[in-house]
C-alpha positions in Angstrom: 4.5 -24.8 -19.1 8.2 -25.2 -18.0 10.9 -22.9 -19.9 13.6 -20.6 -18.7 11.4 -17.7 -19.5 8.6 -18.4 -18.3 10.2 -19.6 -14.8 12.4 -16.2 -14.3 9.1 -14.3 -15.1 7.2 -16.1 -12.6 9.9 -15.2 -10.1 10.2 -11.8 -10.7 5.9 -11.2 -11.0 5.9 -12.6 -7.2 8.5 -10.1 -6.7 6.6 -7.4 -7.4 9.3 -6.7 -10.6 6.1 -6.5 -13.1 8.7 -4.8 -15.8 11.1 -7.8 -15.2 8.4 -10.1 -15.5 7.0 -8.1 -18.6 10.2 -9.2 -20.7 10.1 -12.6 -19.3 6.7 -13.2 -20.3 7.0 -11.6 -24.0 10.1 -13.7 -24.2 8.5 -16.8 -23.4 6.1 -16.1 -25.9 8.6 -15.3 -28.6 11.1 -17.9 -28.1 9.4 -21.1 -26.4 6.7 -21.0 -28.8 7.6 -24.1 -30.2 7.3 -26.3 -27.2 3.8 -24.9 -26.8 1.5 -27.3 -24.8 -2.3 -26.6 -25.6 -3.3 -23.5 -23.7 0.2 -22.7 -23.0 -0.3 -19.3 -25.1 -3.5 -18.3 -23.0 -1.8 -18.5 -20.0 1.4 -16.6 -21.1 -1.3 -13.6 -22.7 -3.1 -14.3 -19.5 0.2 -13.4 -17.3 1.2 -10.6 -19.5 -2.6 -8.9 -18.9 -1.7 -9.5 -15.1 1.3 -7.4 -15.4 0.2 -4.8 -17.8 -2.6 -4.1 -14.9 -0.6 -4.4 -11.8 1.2 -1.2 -14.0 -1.9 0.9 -14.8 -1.6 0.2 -18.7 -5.5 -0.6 -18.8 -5.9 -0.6 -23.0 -2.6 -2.9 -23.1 -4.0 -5.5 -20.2 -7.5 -5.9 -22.2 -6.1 -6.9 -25.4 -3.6 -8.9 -23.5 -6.8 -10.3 -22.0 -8.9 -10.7 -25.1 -5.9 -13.1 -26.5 -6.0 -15.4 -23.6 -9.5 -16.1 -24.1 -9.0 -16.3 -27.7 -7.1 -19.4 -26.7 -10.1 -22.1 -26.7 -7.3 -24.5 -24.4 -6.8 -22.0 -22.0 -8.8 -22.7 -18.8 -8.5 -20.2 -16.5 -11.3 -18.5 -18.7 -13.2 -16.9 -16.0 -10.4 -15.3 -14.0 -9.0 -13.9 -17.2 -12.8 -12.2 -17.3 -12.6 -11.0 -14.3 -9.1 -9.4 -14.8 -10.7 -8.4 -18.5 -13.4 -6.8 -16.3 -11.0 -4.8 -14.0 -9.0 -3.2 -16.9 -12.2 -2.1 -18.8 -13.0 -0.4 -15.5 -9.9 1.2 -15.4 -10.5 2.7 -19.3 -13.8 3.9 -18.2 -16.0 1.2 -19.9 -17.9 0.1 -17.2 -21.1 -1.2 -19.4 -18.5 -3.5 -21.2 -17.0 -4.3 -17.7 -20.3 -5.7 -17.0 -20.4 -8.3 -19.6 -17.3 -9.6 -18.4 -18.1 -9.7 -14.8 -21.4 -11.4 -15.6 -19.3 -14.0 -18.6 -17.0 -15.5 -15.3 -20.0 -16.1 -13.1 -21.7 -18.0 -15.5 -18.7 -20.2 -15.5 -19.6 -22.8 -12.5 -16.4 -23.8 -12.7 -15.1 -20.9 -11.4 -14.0 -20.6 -7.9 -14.0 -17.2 -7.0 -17.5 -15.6 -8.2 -17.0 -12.8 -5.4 -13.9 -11.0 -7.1 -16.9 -11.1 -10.0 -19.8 -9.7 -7.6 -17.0 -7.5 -6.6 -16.3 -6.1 -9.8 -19.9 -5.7 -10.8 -20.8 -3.8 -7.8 -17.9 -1.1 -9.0 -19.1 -1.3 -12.3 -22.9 -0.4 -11.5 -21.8 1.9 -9.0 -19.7 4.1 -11.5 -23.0 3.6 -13.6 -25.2 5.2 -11.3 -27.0 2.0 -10.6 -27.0 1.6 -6.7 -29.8 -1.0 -6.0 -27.5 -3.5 -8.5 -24.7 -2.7 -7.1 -26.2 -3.4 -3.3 -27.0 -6.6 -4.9 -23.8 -7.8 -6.1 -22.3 -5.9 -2.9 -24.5 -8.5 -0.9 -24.1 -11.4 -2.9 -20.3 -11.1 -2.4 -20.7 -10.9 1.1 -23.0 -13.8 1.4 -20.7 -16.0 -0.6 -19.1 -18.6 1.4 -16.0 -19.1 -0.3 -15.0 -15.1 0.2 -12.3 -14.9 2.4 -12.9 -11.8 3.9 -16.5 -10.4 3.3 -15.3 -7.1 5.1 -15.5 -4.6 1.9 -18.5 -5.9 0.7 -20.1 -5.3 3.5 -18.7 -1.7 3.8 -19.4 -1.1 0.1 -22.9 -2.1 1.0 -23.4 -0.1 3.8 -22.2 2.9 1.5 -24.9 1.8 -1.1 -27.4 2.0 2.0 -26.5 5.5 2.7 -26.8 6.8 -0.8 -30.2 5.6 -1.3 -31.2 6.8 2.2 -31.0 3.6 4.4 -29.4 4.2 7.9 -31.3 1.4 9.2 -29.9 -1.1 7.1 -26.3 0.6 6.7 -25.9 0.0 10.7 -27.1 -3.6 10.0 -24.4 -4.1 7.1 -21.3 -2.5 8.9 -22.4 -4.3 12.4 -21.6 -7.8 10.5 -18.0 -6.6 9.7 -17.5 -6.9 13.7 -18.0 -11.1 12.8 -15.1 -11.5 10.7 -12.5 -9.6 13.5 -11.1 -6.9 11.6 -8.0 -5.4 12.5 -7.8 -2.3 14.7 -7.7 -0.1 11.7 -10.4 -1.4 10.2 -12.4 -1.1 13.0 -11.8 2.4 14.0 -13.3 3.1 9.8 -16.4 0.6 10.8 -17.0 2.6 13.5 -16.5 5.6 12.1 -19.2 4.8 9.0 -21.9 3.5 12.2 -21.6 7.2 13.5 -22.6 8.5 10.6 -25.7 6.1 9.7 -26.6 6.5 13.3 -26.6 10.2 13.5 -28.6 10.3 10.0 -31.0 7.4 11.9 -31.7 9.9 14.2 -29.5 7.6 16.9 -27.8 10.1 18.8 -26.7 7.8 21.7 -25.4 5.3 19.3 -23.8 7.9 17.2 -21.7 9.1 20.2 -20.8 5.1 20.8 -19.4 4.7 17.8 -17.7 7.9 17.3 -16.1 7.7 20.5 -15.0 3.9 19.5 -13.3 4.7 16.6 -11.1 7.4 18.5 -10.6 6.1 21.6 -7.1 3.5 20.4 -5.4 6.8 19.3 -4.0 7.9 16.1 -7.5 8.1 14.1 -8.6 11.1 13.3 -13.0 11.5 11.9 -13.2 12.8 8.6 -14.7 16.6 7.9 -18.1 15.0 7.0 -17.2 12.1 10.7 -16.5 15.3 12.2 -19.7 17.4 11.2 -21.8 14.1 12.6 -20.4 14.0 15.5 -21.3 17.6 16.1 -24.6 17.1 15.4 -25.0 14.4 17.7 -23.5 16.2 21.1 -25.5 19.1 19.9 -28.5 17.0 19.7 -28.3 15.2 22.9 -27.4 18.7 24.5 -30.5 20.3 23.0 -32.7 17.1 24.4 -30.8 17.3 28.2 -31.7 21.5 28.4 -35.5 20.2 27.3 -35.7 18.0 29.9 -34.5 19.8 32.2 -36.9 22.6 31.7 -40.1 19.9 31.8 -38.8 18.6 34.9 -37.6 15.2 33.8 -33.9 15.3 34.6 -31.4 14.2 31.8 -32.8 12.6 28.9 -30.1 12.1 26.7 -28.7 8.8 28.0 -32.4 7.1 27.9 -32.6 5.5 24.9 -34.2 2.0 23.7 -32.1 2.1 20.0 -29.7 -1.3 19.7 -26.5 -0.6 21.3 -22.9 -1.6 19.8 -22.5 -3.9 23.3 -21.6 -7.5 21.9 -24.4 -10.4 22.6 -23.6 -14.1 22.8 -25.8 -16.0 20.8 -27.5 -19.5 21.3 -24.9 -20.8 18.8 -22.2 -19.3 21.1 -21.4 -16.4 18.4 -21.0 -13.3 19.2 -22.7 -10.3 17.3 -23.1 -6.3 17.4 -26.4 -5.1 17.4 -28.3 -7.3 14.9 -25.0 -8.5 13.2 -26.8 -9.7 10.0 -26.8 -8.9 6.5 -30.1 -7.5 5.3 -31.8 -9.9 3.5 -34.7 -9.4 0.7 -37.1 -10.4 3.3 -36.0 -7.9 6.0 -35.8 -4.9 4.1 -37.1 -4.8 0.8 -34.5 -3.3 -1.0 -33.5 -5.7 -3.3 -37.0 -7.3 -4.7 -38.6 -3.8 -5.6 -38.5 -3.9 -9.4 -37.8 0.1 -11.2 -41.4 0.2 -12.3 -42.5 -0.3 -8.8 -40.8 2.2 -7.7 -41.8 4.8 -10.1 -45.3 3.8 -9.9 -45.2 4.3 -6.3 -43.8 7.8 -7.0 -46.7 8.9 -9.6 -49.3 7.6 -7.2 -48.0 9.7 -4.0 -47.5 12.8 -6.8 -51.3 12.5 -7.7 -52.5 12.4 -4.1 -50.2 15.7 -3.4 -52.1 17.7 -5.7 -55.5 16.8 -5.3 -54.5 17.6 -1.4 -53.2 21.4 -2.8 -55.0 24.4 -4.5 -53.8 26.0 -7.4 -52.1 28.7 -5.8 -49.7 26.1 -4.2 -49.0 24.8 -8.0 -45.8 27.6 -8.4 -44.7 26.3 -4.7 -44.6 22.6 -5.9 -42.8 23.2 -9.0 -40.1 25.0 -6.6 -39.9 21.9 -4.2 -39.7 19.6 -7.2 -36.8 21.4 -8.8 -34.9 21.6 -5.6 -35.5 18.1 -4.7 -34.0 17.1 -8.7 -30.8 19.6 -7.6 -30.7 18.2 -4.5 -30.7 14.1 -6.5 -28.3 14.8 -8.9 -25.6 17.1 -6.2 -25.5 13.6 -4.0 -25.1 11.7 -7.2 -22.1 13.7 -8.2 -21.0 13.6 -4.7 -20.8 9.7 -4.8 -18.9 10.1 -8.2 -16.0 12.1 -6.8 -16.9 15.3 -8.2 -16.5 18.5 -5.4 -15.7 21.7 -5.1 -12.7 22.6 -4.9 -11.9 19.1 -7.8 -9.1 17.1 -7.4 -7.3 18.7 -10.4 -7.3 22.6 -9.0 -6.2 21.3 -5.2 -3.1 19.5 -7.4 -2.6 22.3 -9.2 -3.0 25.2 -6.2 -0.6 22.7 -4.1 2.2 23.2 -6.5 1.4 26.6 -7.7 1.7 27.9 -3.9 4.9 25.1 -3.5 6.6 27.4 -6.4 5.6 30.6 -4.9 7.3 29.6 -1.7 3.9 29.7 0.3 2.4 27.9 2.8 0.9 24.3 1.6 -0.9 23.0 4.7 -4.5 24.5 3.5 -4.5 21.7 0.8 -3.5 19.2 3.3 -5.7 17.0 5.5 -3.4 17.4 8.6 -4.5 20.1 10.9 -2.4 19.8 14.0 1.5 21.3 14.2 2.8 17.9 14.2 1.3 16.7 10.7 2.2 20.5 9.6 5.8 19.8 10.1 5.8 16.6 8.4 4.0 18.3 5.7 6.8 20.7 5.0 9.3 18.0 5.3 7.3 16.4 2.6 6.9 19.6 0.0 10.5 21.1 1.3 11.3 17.5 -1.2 9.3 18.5 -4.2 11.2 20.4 -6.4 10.0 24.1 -7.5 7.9 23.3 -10.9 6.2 25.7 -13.7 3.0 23.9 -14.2 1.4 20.4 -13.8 -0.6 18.2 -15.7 -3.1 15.4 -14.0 -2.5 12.3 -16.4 -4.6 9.7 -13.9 -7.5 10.9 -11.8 -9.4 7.6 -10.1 -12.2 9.0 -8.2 -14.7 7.4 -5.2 -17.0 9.0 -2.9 -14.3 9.5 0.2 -10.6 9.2 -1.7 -9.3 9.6 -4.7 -5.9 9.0 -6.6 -4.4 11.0 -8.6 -0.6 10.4 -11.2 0.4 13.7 -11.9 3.5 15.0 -14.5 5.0 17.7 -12.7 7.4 20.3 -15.7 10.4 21.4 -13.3 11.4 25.1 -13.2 15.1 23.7 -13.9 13.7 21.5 -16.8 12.8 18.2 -16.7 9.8 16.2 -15.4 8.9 14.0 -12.4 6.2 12.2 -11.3 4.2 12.0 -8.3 1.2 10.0 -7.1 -0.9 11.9 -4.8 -4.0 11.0 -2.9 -7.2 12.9 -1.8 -9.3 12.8 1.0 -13.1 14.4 0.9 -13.0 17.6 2.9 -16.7 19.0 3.5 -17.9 18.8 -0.3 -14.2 19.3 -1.5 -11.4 17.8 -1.4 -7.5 17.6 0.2 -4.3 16.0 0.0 -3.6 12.7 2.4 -0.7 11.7 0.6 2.4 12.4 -1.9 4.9 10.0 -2.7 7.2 9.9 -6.2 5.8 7.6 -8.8 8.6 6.1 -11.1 7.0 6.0 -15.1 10.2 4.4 -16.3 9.5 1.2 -14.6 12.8 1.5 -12.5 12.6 0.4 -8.9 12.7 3.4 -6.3 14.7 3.2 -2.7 12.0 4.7 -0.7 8.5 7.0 -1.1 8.9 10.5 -0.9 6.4 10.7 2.0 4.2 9.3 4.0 0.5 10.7 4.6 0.6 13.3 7.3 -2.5 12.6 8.5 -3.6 9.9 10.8 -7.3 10.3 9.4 -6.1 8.1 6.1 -8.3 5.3 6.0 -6.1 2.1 5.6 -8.7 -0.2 3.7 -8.5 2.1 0.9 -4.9 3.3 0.5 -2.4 2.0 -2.4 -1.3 -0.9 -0.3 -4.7 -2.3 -0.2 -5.1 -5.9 -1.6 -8.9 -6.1 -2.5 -10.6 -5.9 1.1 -11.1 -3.5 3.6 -8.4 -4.5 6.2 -5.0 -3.6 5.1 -3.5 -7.0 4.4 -3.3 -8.9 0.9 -6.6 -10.6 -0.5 -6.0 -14.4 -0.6 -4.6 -16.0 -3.9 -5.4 -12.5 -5.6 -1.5 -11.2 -6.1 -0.6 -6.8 -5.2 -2.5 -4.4 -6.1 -0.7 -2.8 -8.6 0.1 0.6 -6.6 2.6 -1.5 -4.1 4.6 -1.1 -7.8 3.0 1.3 -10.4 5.8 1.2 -12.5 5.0 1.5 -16.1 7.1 2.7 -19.1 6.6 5.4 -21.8 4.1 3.1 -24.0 1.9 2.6 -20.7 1.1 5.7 -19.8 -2.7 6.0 -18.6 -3.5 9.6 -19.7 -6.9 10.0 -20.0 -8.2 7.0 -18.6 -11.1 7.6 -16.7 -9.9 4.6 -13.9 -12.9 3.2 -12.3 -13.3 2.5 -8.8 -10.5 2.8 -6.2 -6.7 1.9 -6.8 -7.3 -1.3 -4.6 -9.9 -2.6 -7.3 -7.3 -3.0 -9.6 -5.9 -6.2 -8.7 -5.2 -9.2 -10.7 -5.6 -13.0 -9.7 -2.2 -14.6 -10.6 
């Protein structure tokens, strides 16, 4: 369509002035009416639901969403699902976010099925479903039109660790090496092979990959990096002082495990270890139907006890129950939840901040350095009497967090605030003033002291793993969370991380 309106909200939505662009858009739609071309209201709905969810205002965006496709001339159906898709995620309806996801990819005509697989790998992973959501993790690597396959790949390689797959992680996050990621990217590949090659049992390869991911500078392992890394050197230290003692010299380097050492191939590419996606056919993992599986698992119980007497019977029970705590602890781990939460570190952070104590405990930075910019950081916040959580977006490794902080002067201000996993807890990476009103602020209140703050999945992140903007897919809506008093996202259980929550203008 061509009007005034719709022009000047066009401008400002490239911009990054979603507010502007708001009024535009309503305007349009209020005053052009009457020049309507056929579809013209599906896209202007369409536009407005890009807005709405660039600002957090999830409920808003869907029915915003729901009206474009109400408009049977509107033909950017699927990417209107997609966006539909992303908003239901962010109100915590991610069985509804499915049908949506799964609506665009039946479209054929629609160009962009990965932001789909994407989106339905979020969605089954919030559902507890990990083998479908290592499916559409794979299938959005594996599509030829994606861009940059890089978070797929690393959302697959997490889905291969969950369910107890080294093996196949290290294959997934070796073929992010073939799309040349960016140094920061790297260093967080690297990081993630440590860890599947220390739970592999790949101690040399552990130390490789640890030691890759530091070496630039400036990264800094995460507590559970850090804990791997431990347990490799102590490993290969406990295997040297055997050797020694049986007379064999140093064992530790001797190893015939796939290096990280690049290999020209016959095509004249160049890969990292095996630098392939797992297919079907390689590993299994994605042809094993549910009833397979639990068939498999009645079989091997019913050979376990006609192997035991009944006095072991009590001792079974025990090992049963623990392995059930043990299944649904590393569920709720790959949820977010922890001890300490996200909500009592918040609330500790400002409680102390009040009291005029130290802060740097709920911090992620460590060293006197990032302790310094942390009290230049809190020495900002103003003293407050309590704090209320109104957004809490949880994942696995970082969370999000919009908080309403009640000054001890009176007033309120707002902050967004993200988390890093600390151990089985969690810590702040991150504080910077978040603007409700919609008004544009001059600067952040902070930076993240730490250096450990993973780039692919900070605000700024546009859809992929490396820190620059996902092709033809617009901001992620925290470059400019601005929302106003109607938008407010209190109590939305937000699915997946911030970056997720972009729109395709």
């Amino acid at each position: 369509m061509n009007s005034t309106n719709f022009n000047q909200a066009e401008a400002a939505y490239k911009s990054g002035k979603y507010v502007d662009a708001l009024k535009s858009y309503y305007a349009a739609l209020k005053e052009d009416a009457a020049g309507f071309a056929p579809g013209d209201a599906g896209l202007l709905y369409y536009r407005l639901g890009n807005c709405l969810l660039k600002m957090y205002t999830f409920s808003e965006a869907a029915v915003s969403y729901q009206k474009a496709l109400e408009d049977t001339q509107f033909t950017s159906r699927a990417a209107a699902q997609v966006n539909l898709g992303k908003a239901q995620l962010g109100l915590g309806k991610y069985e509804d976010s499915v049908q949506s996801f799964n609506a665009a990819l039946a479209d054929s005509s629609y160009g962009k099925p990965y932001q789909a697989q994407m989106g339905l790998g979020n969605a089954y992973t919030k559902l507890g479903m990990i083998v479908d959501a290592g499916t559409a993790y794979r299938n959005a690597a594996l599509d030829e039109r994606n861009p940059n396959p890089t978070k797929a790949l690393m959302s697959l390689g997490s889905c291969f660790m969950v369910l107890g797959r080294p093996e196949d992680a290290i294959e997934s996050y070796n073929a992010v090496f073939e799309f040349d990621p960016s140094q920061a990217v790297a260093q967080k590949v690297y990081e993630s092979l440590g860890q599947a090659f220390t739970t592999a049992g790949h101690y040399n390869e552990a130390l490789d990959a640890f030691n890759r991911a530091l070496a630039p500078g400036g990264f800094v392992l995460s507590a559970d990096a850090q804990a791997d890394y431990t347990k490799a050197l102590q490993a290969l230290s406990e295997a040297d002082a055997q050797a020694a003692l049986a007379g064999f010299g140093t064992l530790a380097n001797a190893t015939a495990n796939p290096t990280l050492e690049p290999s020209v191939q016959a095509d004249g590419t160049v890969a990292y270890g095996a630098g392939n996606v797992p297919t079907a056919h390689d590993t299994g993992f994605f042809d094993v139907a549910e009833s397979d599986l639990v068939q498999l698992s009645k079989n091997q119980m019913k050979g376990q006890r006609k192997l035991r007497h009944t006095g072991l019977k009590v001792v079974l029970v025990i090992v049963i129950l623990l392995i059930l705590a043990m299944g649904a602890g590393v569920f709720g781990y790959t949820q977010g939840y922890g001890w300490p939460t996200q909500e009592a570190v918040i609330q500790d952070l400002f409680t102390s901040h009040a009291e005029g104590a130290d802060t740097s405990q709920y911090w992620v930075g460590t060293t006197d350095e990032e302790k310094e910019v942390i009290e230049r950081i809190m020495d900002m916040v103003a003293p407050t009497t309590s704090v209320d959580v109104i957004y809490l977006d949880k994942s696995m490794v970082s969370s999000e967090a919009i908080v309403t902080a009640h000054l001890q002067e009176g007033g309120t201000m707002h902050y967004l605030i993200n988390l890093e996993r600390s151990g089985i807890g969690w810590k702040i990476s991150g504080l910077n003033l978040y603007f409700a009103s919609g008004q544009e602020s001059n600067g952040q209140a902070s930076t993240s002291p730490s250096s450990s703050s993973d780039q692919s999945t900070t605000p700024s992140d546009q859809g992929s793993a490396s820190s620059g903007t996902t092709s033809g897919e617009g901001a992620d809506p925290t470059t400019n969370p601005s929302t106003d008093a109607t938008a407010n996202p209190t109590n939305d259980a937000a699915a997946g991380t911030a970056s997720e929550q972009t729109s395709e203008q």
